[in-house]
C-alpha positions in Angstrom: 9.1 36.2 69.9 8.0 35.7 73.3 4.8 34.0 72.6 6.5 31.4 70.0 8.6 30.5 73.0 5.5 30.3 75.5 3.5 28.3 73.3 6.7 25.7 72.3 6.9 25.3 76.6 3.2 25.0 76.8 2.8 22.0 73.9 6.0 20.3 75.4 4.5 20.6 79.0 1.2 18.8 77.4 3.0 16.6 75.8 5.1 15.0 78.9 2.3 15.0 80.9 -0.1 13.1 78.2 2.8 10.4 78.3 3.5 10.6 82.1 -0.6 9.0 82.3 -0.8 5.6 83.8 -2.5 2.8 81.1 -5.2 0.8 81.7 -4.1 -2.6 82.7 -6.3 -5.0 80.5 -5.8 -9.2 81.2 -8.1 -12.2 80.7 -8.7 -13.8 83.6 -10.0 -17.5 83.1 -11.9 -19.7 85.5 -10.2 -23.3 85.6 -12.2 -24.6 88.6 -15.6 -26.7 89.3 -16.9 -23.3 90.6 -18.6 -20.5 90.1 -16.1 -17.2 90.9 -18.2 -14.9 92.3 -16.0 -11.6 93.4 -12.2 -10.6 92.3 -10.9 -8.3 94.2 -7.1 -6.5 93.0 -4.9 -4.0 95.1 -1.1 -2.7 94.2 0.8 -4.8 96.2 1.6 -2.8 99.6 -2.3 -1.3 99.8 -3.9 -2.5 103.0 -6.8 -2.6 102.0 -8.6 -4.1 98.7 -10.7 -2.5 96.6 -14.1 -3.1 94.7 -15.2 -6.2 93.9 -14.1 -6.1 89.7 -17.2 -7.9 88.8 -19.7 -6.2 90.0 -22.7 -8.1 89.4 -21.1 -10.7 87.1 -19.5 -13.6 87.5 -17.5 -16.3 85.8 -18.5 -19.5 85.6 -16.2 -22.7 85.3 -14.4 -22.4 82.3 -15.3 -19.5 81.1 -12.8 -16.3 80.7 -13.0 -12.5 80.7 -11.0 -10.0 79.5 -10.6 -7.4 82.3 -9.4 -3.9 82.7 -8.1 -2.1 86.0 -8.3 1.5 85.0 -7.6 2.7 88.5 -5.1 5.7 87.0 -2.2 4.0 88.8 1.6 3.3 87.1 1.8 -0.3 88.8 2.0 -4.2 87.3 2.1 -6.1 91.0 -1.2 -6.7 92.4 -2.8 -8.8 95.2 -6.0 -10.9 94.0 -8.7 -12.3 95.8 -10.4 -15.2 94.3 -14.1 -15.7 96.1 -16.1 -18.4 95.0 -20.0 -19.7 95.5 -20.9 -20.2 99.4 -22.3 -23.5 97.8 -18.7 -24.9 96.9 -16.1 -26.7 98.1 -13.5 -24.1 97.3 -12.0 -21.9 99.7 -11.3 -17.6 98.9 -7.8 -18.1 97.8 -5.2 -15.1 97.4 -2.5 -14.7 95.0 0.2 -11.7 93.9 1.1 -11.5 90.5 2.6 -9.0 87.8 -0.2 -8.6 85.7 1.6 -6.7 82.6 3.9 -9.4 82.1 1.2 -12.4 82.4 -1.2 -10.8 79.8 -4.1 -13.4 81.1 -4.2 -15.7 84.6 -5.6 -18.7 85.0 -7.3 -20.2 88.7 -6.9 -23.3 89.1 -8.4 -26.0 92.0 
């Protein structure tokens, strides 16, 4: 009788904790400007600091649009951006602060 009881706490224990997990936090970002975007940067609102350029070695051109994922394990929707563009253009880095699981996709305009 003792084990039945373990084992029901053990599965219930799994079970809250497999739901407790933070999503991934997947948006499509488009690029409505004459430039190329060559780093996005994201950070929960309130971090200091920001984190890794999300592109890596991509980029987006103008007009085009990626679907992104921030898997960073966290259970947050507010996020600073950071919008860098081609040294070569006349666009300046441009910061925004947006709740990302209610926009679904984001769009950067001039």
């Amino acid at each position: 009788m003792k084990h039945s009881v373990l084992v029901a706490v053990t599965v219930a224990a799994i079970a809250f904790a497999s739901s407790a997990q933070a999503e991934d936090l997947v948006f499509t970002l488009k690029n409505d400007t004459s430039a190329t975007l060559v780093r996005f940067h994201t950070s929960p609102v309130g971090v200091e600091e920001w984190e890794d350029d999300v592109f890596g070695s991509q980029v987006l051109e103008p007009g085009e649009s990626i679907e992104l994922t921030i898997a960073d394990g966290r259970d947050v929707c507010e996020y600073d951006m950071r919008f860098e563009f081609d040294e070569n253009s006349n666009l300046e880095t441009t910061e925004d602060k947006q709740d990302l699981c209610k926009l679904g996709s984001y769009t950067i305009h001039e």
